[in-house]
C-alpha positions in Angstrom: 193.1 79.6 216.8 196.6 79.0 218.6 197.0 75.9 216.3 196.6 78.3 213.4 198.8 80.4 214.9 201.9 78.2 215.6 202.1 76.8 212.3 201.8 80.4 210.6 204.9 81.0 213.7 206.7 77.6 212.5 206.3 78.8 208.5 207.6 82.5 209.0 210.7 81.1 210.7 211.4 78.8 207.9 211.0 75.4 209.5 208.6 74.0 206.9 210.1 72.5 204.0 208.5 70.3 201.2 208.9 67.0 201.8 208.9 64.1 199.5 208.0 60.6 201.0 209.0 57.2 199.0 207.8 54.0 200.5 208.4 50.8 199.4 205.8 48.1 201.1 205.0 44.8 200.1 201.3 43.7 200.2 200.1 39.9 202.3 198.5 38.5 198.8 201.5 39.5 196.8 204.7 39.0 199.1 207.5 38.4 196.6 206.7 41.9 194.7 208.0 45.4 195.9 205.7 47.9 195.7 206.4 51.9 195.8 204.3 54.3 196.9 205.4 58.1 196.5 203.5 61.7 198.8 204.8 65.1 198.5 203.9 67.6 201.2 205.1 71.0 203.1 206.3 69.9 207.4 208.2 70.6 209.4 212.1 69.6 209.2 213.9 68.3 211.0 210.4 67.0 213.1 208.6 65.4 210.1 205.0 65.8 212.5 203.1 65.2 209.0 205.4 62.2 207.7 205.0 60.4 211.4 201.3 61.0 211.1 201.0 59.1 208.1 203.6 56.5 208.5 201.4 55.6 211.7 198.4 56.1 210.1 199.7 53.2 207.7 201.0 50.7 209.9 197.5 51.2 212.0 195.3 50.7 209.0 196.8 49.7 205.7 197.5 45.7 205.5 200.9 45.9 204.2 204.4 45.7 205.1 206.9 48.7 204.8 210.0 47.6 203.7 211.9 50.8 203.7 210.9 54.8 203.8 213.3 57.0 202.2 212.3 60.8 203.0 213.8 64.0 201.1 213.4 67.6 201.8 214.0 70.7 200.0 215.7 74.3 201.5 213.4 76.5 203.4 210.9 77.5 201.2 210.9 81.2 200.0 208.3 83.4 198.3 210.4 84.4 195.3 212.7 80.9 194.8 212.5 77.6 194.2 214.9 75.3 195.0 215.6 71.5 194.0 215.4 68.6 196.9 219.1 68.5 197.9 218.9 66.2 201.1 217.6 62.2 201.0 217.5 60.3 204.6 217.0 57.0 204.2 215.4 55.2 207.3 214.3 52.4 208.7 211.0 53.0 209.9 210.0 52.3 213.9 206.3 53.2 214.2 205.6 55.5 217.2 202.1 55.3 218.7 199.8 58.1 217.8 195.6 58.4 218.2 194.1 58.1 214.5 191.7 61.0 215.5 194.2 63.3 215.0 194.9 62.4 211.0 193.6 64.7 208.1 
């Protein structure tokens, strides 16, 4: 219940954003191509818990090499507007250690 609660607390004050997630990775069996793979989601901004999650999850489980993450969120979202994505950060991705129970 208080985990319910604190991200209905984190949403009314207008940390969550959506977040789009573009990662480029090259796979073992096919190491001279560059591959993209592209997730959209709502987190929290400027601590990306969701985007971390995953990114981990990846490096712990997926058998491919991220050659760069570029990560763009939108303006506080709001129940009667929509807004375009108006910031891009791109990163260089260092993997921070997080227990896989704790994903989806």
């Amino acid at each position: 219940m208080s985990i319910q609660f604190s991200e209905a607390a984190l949403r009314l004050t207008g940390k969550y954003r959506a977040v789009s997630v573009n990662v480029l990775y090259f796979l073992p069996e096919y190491s001279t191509i560059l591959q993209e793979f592209h997730w959209q989601t709502d987190d929290v901004v400027p601590e990306l818990y969701k985007i971390h999650k995953f990114l981990n999850h990846w490096h712990d489980n997926i058998d491919a090499d991220i050659h760069e993450v570029k990560i763009a969120c939108s303006e506080p979202f709001s129940c009667t507007s929509f807004t375009n994505v108006k910031y891009e950060f791109p990163i260089h991705w260092q993997v921070m250690s997080i227990d896989i129970n704790e994903i989806i």
